[in-house]
C-alpha positions as CSV (number, residue, x, y, z in Angstrom):
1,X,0.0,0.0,0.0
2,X,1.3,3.4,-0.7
3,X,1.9,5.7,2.3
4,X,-0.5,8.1,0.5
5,X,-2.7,5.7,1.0
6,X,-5.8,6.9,3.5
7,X,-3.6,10.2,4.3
8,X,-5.7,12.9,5.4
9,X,-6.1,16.3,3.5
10,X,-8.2,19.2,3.8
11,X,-9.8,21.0,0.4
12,X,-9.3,24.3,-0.2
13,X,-9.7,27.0,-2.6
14,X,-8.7,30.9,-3.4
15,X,-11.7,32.1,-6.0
16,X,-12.6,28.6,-7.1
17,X,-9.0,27.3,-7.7
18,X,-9.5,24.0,-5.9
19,X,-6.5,22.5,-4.0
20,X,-5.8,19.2,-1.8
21,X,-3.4,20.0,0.8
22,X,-1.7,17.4,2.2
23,X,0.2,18.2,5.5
24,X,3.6,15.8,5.3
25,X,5.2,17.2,8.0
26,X,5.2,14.3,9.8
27,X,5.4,11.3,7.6
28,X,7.8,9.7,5.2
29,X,5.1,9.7,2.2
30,X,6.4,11.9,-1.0
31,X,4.0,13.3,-3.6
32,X,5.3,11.9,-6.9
33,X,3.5,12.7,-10.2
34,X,1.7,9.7,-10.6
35,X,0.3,9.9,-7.3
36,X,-0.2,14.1,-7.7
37,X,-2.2,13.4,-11.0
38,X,-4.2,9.9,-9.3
39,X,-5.0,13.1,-6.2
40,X,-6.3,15.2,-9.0
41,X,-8.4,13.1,-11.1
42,X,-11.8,12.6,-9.5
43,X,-12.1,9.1,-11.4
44,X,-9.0,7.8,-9.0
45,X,-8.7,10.8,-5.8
46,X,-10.6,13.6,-5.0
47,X,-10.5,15.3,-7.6
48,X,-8.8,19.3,-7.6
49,X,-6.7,21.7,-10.0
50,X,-3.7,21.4,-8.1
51,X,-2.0,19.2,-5.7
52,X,-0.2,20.8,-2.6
53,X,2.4,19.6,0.0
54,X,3.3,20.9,3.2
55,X,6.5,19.3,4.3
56,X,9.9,19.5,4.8
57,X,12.4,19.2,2.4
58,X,15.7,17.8,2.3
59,X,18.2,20.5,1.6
60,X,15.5,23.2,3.0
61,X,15.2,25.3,5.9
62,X,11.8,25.8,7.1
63,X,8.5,24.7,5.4
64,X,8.2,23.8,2.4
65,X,5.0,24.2,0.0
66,X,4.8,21.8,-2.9
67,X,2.8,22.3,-5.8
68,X,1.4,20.0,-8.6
69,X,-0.6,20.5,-11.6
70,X,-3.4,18.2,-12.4
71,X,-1.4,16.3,-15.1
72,X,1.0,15.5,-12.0
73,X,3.6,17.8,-13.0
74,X,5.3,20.0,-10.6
75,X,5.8,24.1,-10.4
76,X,7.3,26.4,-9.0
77,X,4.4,28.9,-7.7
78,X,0.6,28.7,-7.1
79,X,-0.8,32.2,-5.9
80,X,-4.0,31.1,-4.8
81,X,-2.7,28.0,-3.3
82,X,0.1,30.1,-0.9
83,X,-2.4,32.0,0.3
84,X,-4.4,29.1,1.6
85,X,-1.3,27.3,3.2
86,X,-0.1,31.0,4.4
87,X,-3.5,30.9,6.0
88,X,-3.0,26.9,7.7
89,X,0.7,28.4,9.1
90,X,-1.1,31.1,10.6
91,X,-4.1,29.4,12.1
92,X,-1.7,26.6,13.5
93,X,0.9,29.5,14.9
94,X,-1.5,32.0,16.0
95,X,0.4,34.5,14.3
96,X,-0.6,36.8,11.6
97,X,2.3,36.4,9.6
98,X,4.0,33.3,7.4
99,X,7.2,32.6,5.7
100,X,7.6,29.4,3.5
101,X,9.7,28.0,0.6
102,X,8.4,27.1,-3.3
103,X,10.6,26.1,-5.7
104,X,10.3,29.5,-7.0
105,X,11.8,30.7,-4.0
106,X,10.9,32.3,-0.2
107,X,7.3,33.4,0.0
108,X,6.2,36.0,2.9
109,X,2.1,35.9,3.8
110,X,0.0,38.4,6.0
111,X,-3.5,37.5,7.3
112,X,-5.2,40.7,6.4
113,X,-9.3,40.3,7.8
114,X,-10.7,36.7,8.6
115,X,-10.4,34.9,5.2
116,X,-8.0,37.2,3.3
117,X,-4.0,37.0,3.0
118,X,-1.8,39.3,1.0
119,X,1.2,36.9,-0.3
120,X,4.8,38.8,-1.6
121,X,5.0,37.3,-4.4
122,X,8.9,38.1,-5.4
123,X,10.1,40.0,-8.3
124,X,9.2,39.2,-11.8
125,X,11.7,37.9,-14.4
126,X,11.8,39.7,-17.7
127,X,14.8,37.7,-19.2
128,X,14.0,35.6,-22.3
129,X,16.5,33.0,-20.7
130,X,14.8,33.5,-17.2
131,X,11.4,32.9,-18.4
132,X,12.6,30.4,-20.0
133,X,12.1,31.5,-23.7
134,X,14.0,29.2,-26.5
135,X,15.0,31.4,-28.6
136,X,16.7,34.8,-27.8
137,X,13.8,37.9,-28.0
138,X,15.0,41.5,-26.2
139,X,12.1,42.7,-25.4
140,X,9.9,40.4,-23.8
141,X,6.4,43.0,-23.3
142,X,5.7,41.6,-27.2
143,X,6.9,38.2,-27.7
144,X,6.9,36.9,-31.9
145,X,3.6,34.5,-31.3
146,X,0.6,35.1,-33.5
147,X,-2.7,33.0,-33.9
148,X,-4.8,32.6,-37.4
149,X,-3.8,33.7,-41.1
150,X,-0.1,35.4,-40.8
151,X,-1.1,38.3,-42.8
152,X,-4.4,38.7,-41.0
153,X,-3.8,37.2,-36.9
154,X,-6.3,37.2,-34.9
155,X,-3.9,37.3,-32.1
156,X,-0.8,38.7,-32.0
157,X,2.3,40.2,-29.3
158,X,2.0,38.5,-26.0
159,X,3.6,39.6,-23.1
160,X,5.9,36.9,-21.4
161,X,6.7,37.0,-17.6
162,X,7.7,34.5,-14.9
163,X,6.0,34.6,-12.0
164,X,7.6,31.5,-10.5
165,X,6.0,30.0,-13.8
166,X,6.3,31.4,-17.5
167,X,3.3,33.6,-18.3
168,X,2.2,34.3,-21.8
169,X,-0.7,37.3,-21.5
170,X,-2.7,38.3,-24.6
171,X,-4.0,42.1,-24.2
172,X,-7.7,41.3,-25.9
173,X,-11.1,44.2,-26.3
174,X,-13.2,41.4,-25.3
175,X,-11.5,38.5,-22.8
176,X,-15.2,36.6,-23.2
177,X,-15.1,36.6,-26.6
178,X,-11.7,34.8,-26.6
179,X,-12.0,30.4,-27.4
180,X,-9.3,30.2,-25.0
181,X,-10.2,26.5,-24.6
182,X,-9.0,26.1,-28.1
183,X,-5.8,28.0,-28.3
184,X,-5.0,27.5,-24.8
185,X,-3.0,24.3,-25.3
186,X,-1.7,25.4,-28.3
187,X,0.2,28.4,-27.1
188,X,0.9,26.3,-23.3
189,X,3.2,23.9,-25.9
190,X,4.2,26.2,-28.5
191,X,7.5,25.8,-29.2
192,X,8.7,28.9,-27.8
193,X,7.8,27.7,-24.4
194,X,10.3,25.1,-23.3
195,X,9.0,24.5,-20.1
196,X,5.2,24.8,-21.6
197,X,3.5,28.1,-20.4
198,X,0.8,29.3,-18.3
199,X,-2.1,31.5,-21.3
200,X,-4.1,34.4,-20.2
201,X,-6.3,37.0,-21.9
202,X,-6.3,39.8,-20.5
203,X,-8.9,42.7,-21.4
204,X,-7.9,46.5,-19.8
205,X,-11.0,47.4,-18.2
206,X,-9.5,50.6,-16.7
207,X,-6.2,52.4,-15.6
208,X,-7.2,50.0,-12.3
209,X,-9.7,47.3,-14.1
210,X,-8.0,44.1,-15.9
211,X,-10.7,41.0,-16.8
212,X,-8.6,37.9,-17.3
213,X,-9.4,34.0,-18.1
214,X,-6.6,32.1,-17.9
215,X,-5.8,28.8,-19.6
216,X,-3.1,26.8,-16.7
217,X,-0.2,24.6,-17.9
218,X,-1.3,21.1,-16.8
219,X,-4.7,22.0,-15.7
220,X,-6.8,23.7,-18.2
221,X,-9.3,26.4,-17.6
222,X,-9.5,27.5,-14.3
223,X,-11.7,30.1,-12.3
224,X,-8.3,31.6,-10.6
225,X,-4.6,31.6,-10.9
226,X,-2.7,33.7,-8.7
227,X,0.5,33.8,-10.8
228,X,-1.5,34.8,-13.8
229,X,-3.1,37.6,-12.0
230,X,0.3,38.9,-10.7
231,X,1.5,38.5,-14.7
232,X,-1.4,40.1,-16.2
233,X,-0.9,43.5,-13.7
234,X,3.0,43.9,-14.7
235,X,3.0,43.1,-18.0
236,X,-0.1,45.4,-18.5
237,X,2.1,48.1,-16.7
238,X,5.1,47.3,-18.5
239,X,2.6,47.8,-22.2
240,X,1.7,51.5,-20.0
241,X,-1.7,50.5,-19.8
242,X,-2.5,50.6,-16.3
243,X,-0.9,51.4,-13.1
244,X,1.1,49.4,-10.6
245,X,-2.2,48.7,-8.9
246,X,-5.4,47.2,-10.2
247,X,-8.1,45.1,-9.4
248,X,-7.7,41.4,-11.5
249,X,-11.1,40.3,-12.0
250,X,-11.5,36.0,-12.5
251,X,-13.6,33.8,-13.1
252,X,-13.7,33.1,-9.6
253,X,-13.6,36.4,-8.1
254,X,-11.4,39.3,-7.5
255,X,-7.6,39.7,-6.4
256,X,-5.8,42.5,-5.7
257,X,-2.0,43.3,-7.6
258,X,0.5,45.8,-6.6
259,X,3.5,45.8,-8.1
260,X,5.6,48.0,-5.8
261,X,8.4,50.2,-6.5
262,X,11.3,47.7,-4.9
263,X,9.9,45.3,-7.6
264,X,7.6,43.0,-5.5
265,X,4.6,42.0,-6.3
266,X,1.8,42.1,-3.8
267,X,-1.4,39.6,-4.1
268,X,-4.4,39.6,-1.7
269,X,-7.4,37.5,-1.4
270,X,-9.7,35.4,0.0
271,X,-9.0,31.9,1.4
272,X,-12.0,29.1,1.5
273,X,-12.6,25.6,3.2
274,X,-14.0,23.1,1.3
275,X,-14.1,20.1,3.8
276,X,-11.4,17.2,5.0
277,X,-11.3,13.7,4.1
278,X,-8.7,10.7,3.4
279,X,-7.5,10.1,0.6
280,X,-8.2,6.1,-1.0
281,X,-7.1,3.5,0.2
282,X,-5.7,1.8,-3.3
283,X,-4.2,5.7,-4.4
């Protein structure tokens, strides 16, 4: 039997992005991706978007949050997903504050209200070799990607940004109009994207106002992803089309994005429970 087998989780979610938490703190049981994608798929596990470990980590001081996508692959950051396990820290320390490590690097969380936490997101890479990009481009706000007839595109001049993932963000008039579930996996394994990418449209509502849907590597359509949010709000900056605040309104809700002047980005929003269970016995 695997020692996933009957572990307990809780379900969680920041604006509909649905996550099982597992808490391996105390147990020799890792997470590997056919066990992460099993967790995922409600045919096999409970069923969630992504797949997140609380543990430590050999070679890592502290906690350490892991994150899988629904295929069973693992990133680097999940927005949405720190501020829930910012939010289990907290509740378990008393404290209103949280450190923790991602691949992607330290993460600092503040409980701000009952169910909200801002998360400091870190600093944004620009670098085509940093995003990772496979092929050299200098100037990474509008990135050489263009959907439908070449002389006609439909879409055209992504942004590219890591936020602990690579982000690709289409500026659109109409982000409903978009069939992101058709070009979503296109662009998430386009060729330019070695490590596959993370697809968002983005429509400027206002100097303060972005709408986005996003399309997540691994995942699909989903009604939140913190990253994407944090990528829209910079690169829409970097394009001088907003501010270095906005509201980035989801599918699941609202977040809130600063992108402050020592380069860190700032997300806030709510945390939700969605129950406790074990997971099956023949994971």
């Amino acid at each position: 039997m695997s020692a996933l087998a009957s572990h307990h989780y809780r379900r969680m979610n920041g604006l509909g992005n649905e996550f099982v938490i597992l808490d391996l703190r105390k147990s020799d049981a890792q997470i590997t991706q056919d066990a992460a994608h099993a967790i995922a798929d409600p045919k096999t596990g409970p069923g969630c978007d992504q797949v997140i470990s609380i543990e430590h980590r050999k070679g890592v001081e502290g906690v350490f949050m892991g994150v899988w996508n629904a295929d069973g692959s693992e990133v680097g950051a999940c927005g949405n997903g720190a501020r829930c396990v910012a939010w289990l820290l907290m509740e378990e320390t008393g404290e209103d504050e949280a450190s923790f490590a991602t691949c992607a690097g330290l993460l600092h969380a503040e409980r701000i209200g009952a169910q909200r936490v801002a998360v400091d997101m870190g600093e944004p890479k620009f670098y085509w070799r940093d995003i990772p990009l496979a092929e050299q481009m200098d100037d990474t706000r509008f990135i050489d990607i263009k959907l439908g007839p070449i002389d006609n595109p439909v879409l055209w001049g992504p942004s590219a940004v890591n936020i602990g993932n690579p982000h690709c963000v289409f500026f659109v008039d109409d982000a409903e109009a978009q069939a992101l579930e058709r070009f979503g996996p296109m662009i998430e394994n386009h060729l330019l994207f070695p490590e596959r990418a993370n697809v968002s449209v983005a429509e400027v509502k206002t100097r303060h106002a972005i709408r986005l849907r996003v399309w997540e590597r691994g995942v699909g359509i989903t009604k939140a992803c913190g990253s994407a949010a944090c990528a829209a709000l910079v690169a829409a900056h970097r394009r001088r089309l907003t501010g270095r605040k906005a509201t980035v309104t989801l599918d699941g809700g609202d977040l809130a994005i600063e992108w402050r002047e020592d380069n860190h980005i700032i997300m806030t929003g709510p945390v939700e429970h969605g129950g406790e269970g074990k997971l099956p016995d023949d994971l």
